[in-house]
N, C-alpha and C positions, 0 to 999 in steps of 0.2 A: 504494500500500500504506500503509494505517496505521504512522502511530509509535508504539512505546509508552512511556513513562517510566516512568524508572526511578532510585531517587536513591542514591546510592553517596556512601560513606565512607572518605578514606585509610587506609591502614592505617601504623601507625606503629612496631609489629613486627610480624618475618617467624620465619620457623619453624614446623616443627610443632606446638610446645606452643600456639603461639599462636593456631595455624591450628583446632586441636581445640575452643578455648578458644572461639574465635569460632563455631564451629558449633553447639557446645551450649547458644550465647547463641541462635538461629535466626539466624547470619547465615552466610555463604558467601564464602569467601576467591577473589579473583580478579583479577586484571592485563588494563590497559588500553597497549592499543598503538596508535599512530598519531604522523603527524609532528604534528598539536596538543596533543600532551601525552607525548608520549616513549612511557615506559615508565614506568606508575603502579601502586603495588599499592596495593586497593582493596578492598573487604568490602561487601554487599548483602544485602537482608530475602530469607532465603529463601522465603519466603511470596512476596512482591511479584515475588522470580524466577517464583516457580513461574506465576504471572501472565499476566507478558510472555512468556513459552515456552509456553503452551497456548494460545494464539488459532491461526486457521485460517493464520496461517505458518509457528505452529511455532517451529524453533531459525535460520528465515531473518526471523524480525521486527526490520525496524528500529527498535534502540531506541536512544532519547535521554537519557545516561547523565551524570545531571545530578549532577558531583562535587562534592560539599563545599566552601565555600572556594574552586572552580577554575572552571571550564569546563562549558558542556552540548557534549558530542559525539554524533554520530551514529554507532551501533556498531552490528555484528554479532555474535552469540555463537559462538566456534569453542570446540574441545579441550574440550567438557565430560568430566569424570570425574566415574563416580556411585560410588556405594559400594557395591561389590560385592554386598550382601546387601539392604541397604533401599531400592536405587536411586536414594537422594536424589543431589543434585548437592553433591559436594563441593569441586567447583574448577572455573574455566571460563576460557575469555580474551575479553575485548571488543575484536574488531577493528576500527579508527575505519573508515570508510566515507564517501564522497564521492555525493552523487548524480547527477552526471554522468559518474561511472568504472565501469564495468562488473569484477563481483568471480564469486568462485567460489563456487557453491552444489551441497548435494545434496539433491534433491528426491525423494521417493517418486509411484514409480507406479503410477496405478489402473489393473486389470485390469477390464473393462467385458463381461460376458455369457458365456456358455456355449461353448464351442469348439463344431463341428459333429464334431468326435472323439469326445468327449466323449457328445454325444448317440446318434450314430451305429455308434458303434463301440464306446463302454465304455472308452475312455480316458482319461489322467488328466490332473492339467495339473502340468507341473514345474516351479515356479516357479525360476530362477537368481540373478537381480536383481529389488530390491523398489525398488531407487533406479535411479538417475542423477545424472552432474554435468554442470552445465550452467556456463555464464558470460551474465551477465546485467546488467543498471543494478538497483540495491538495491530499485528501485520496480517493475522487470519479472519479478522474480521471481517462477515462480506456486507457487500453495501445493500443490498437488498436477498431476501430469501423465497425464491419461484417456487412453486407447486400447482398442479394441474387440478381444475375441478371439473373435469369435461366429465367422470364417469359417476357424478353423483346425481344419485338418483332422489324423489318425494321422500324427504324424513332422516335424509341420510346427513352423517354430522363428521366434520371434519376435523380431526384432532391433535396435539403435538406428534402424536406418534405416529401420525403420516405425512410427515413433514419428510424431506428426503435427507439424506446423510451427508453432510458438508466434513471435508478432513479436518480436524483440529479443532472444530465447532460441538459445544455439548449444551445442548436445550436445559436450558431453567424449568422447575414448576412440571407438575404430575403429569406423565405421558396421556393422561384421559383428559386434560382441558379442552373442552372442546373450542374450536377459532372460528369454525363456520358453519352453519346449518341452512338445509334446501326445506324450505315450508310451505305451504299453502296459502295463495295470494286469500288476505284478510276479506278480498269480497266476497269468499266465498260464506262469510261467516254470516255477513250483514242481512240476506234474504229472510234468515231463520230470524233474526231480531227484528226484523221487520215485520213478520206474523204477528210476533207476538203483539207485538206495538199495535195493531190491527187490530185483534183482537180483543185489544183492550177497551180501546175507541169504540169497538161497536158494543158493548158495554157485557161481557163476560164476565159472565163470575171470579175469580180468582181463588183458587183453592185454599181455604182454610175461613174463608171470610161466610160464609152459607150458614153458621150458628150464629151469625150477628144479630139479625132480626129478633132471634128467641129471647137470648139473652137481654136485650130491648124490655121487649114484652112480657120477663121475668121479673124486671128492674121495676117496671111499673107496677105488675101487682103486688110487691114484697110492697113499696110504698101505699097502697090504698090501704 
């Protein structure tokens, strides 16, 4: 996997005011963790973020976070927070990374082809999970994880354990979660609640309510 650099600046206050301060200059407030450099706060081009986080890794690119004054490390981007309304990145952490240690990632999964539900039957597809996390070396990481749903059929549910087998990749979280299921388009449900609705309106009994009158008429004789 590609590296991508990236050149980061101490930061020498902390705080919101300062934190605000920095963002309206374009840069981006964020903390580096690792045993070669402790715990660093540190400020980056949000342009030059936005960079290294849109190539075909993604938020798994390793990048080489070449600090001012310090150190180049080799880091992963965790805990980004966007800002609520304009999505920008308003804080992130660079976690240092080693390339012979195997770290935690969450990779997104492509759905590959049309269910046989789907074609067949007018089914839908319900997606559950769009990820996964896997554990991998920083360089095994893939950028996205394919699988075919072309042979599912009405009811059939798709799960980690048919995900396919990447080298050096071990799936997080119990082989039976399921990621997708093929279900029954919801109108088919509406017809049958629509009777009843009908039924109502035309003024039907409802089962349990046919002892109401008595009870009435019971009510009034106990009183005379």
């Amino acid at each position: 996997m590609q590296q991508e650099h990236l050149p980061a600046t101490q930061r020498v206050t902390s705080g919101s005011r300062a934190s605000n301060r920095l963002r309206r200059e374009g840069r981006v407030p964020a903390v580096v963790y690792g045993s070669g450099v402790g715990t660093t706060a540190v400020h980056v081009s949000s342009r030059d973020l936005f960079t290294v986080l849109h190539t075909e890794a993604g938020l798994n690119a390793i990048i080489e976070l070449d600090i001012e004054g310090g150190d180049k490390v080799l880091t992963v981007a965790r805990e980004v927070q966007r800002h609520p309304v304009k999505g920008t990145i308003d804080h992130l952490d660079f976690i240092e990374v080693r390339m012979d240690t195997e770290i935690e990632a969450e990779v997104g999964v492509e759905y590959l082809g049309t269910p046989i539900g789907v074609r067949d039957d007018g089914a839908i597809v319900e997606t559950i999970e769009a990820s996964v996390t896997i554990t991998a070396l920083p360089t095994a990481i893939p950028s996205s994880i394919q699988v075919s749903i072309e042979d599912l059929a009405l009811g059939d549910t798709l799960k980690i354990a048919d995900l396919p087998e990447i080298d050096g990749v071990t799936y997080l979280g119990a082989i039976d979660q399921p990621l997708l299921t093929v279900v029954a388009p919801a109108a088919e449900v509406e017809p049958v609640v629509d009777e009843l609705l009908e039924g109502l309106e035309e003024g039907e009994i409802v089962e349990g309510d046919e002892a109401a009158p008595e009870a009435e008429e019971s009510t009034a004789e106990d009183d005379g």
